[in-house]
C-alpha positions, 0 to 999 in steps of 0.5 A: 482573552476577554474578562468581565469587571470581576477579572474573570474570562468573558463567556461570549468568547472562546476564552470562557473558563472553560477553554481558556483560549481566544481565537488566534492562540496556537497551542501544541498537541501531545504529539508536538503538532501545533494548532490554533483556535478558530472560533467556538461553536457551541460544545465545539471548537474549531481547530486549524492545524498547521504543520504537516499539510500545504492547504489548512482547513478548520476542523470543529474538535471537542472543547476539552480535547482542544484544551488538553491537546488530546488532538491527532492531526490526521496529516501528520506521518505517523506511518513509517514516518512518511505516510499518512491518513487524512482522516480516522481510519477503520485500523482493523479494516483491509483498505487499511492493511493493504495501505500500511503494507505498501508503505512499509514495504517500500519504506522499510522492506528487507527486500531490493525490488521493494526497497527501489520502488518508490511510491506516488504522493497520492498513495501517501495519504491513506484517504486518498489510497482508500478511494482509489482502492474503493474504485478498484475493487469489484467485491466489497471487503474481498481480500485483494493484494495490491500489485505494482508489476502487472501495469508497470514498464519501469525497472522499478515499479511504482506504487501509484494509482496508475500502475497499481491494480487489486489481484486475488492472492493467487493470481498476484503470486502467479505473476511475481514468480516470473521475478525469481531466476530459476536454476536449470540443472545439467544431468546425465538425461538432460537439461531439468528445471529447480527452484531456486531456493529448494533446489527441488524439481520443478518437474518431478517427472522423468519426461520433463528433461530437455536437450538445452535450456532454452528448451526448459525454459520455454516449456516452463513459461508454457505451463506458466501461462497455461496456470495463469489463464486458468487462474483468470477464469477462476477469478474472472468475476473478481477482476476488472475487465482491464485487468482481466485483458492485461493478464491475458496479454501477460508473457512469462521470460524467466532468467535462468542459471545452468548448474551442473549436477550428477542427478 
C-alpha cells in the first residue's frame, strides 16, 4: 500500500483510506470466500473470486462492501450444499422455485427414484437452468412443473437440459402415475383394479371387473391414455410441439400385484 510523506495512504491507489487495499491483497468475505482487489474504479471495486468456479472474472462491488467483506460469491453452493446461482436471483420468482426443487429433490429427497437420479453440471448453476428454463417455456411466469421421465431412456432418469421438458401440473401427474404399481384385487366377480396406497377402487363400477389381470391391466392403460390425450388438447397451447409429439407417442405399461380379497 502506497502512503504520502505524512504516512497516510495514497488516494491515487486502491489503498485510499477508505478501502485500505492494494490491488493484489486477497481478503475473505463473512462467508469464508476469498477474493482479491483488482483495481478501483471510482465508487467501485473490482473483485476477483477465487474458490468456487474454475474460470475467474473481476466482478466491480461497492467499495465498502469489498472492505467489510459484506460480499456473496454467486458460485459458491449454497443450495443443498452443491448447487449454485451464478448471478442474484429473483428468490421469490418460479424459475427460481422450480430450480431449487430439482436440486433438493435429487440432493436430499426421501424418495428412491429421485435419490438415484442425478443431475447435469449445467442445471448445477441456477444461471444457466434459467436460460434453459426461459427457452423452454411458451407462457412467460406459467407455473410448469419440471419433468425428467417423459424424455428419459434411463432406469434413472437425469435432470438435464436434454431429458428434461416444462408440463402443466396435471399432464406432469398423468405421466408419473405410470411409476406407481397398481394392486389387481381377486374377488368373487373377478379381477378389480386399486390403488395402491388406499386401496380404493380404481373402477367403482360393477362392470369394471374382468376374467384376468391382464385384462385389467390393459383396460386401465386405455383409459390412461385416453385422459392423457385429452389432457394434451387441453393444454395443447402451453406446450412445445415436440413435447406435445412425445405425449402423443407416450404408452402406459403398469406393474401390477394380484391380491386376493372376499369383495
Amino acid at each position: 500500500m502506497k502512503l504520502k510523506k505524512d504516512g497516510t495512504p495514497s488516494k491515487t491507489t486502491i489503498g485510499e483510506l477508505k478501502y485500505k487495499y492494494d490491488a493484489g491483497d486477497i481478503l475473505t468475505n463473512k462467508h469464508g470466500d476469498r477474493y482479491k482487489f483488482i483495481k478501483r474504479t471510482n465508487n467501485k471495486v473490482w473483485v476477483e473470486f477465487l474458490d468456487h468456479r474454475k474460470y475467474c472474472l473481476a466482478n466491480p462491488v461497492s467499495s465498502s462492501s469489498a472492505v467489510s467483506g459484506n460480499l456473496k460469491d454467486w458460485y459458491a453452493p449454497t443450495v443443498c450444499g452443491w448447487g449454485y446461482c451464478g448471478f442474484p436471483p429473483e428468490t421469490d420468482s418460479l424459475v427460481y422455485y422450480a430450480w431449487r426443487g430439482v436440486v433438493s429433490r435429487v440432493k436430499t429427497g426421501r424418495r428412491d427414484t429421485y435419490r438415484c437420479g442425478e443431475i447435469s453440471e449445467l442445471f448445477r448453476c441456477y444461471q444457466d437452468f434459467y436460460y434453459w428454463y426461459r427457452k423452454e417455456e411458451l407462457i412467460k411466469d406459467y407455473p410448469y412443473q419440471v419433468d425428467k421421465d417423459l424424455f428419459s431412456i434411463s432406469e434413472h432418469p437425469i435432470y438435464s437440459e436434454d431429458t428434461c421438458c416444462l408440463l402443466p401440473r396435471d399432464v406432469n401427474m398423468a405421466i408419473q402415475d405410470k411409476t406407481r404399481k397398481k394392486k389387481v384385487f381377486k374377488t368373487s366377480k373377478g379381477y378389480h383394479l386399486a390403488n395402491n396406497t388406499t386401496n380404493a377402487w380404481v373402477f367403482p363400477d360393477e362392470i369394471y371387473y374382468f376374467e384376468t389381470p391382464e385384462e385389467c391391466i390393459e383396460f386401465y392403460n386405455f383409459v390412461k391414455k385416453d385422459e392423457l390425450l385429452k389432457l394434451i388438447e387441453e393444454y395443447k397451447d402451453v406446450l412445445q410441439p415436440h413435447v406435445i409429439l412425445r405425449l402423443k407417442d407416450y404408452e402406459f405399461d403398469y406393474k401390477y400385484e394380484i391380491v386376493v380379497t372376499e369383495k
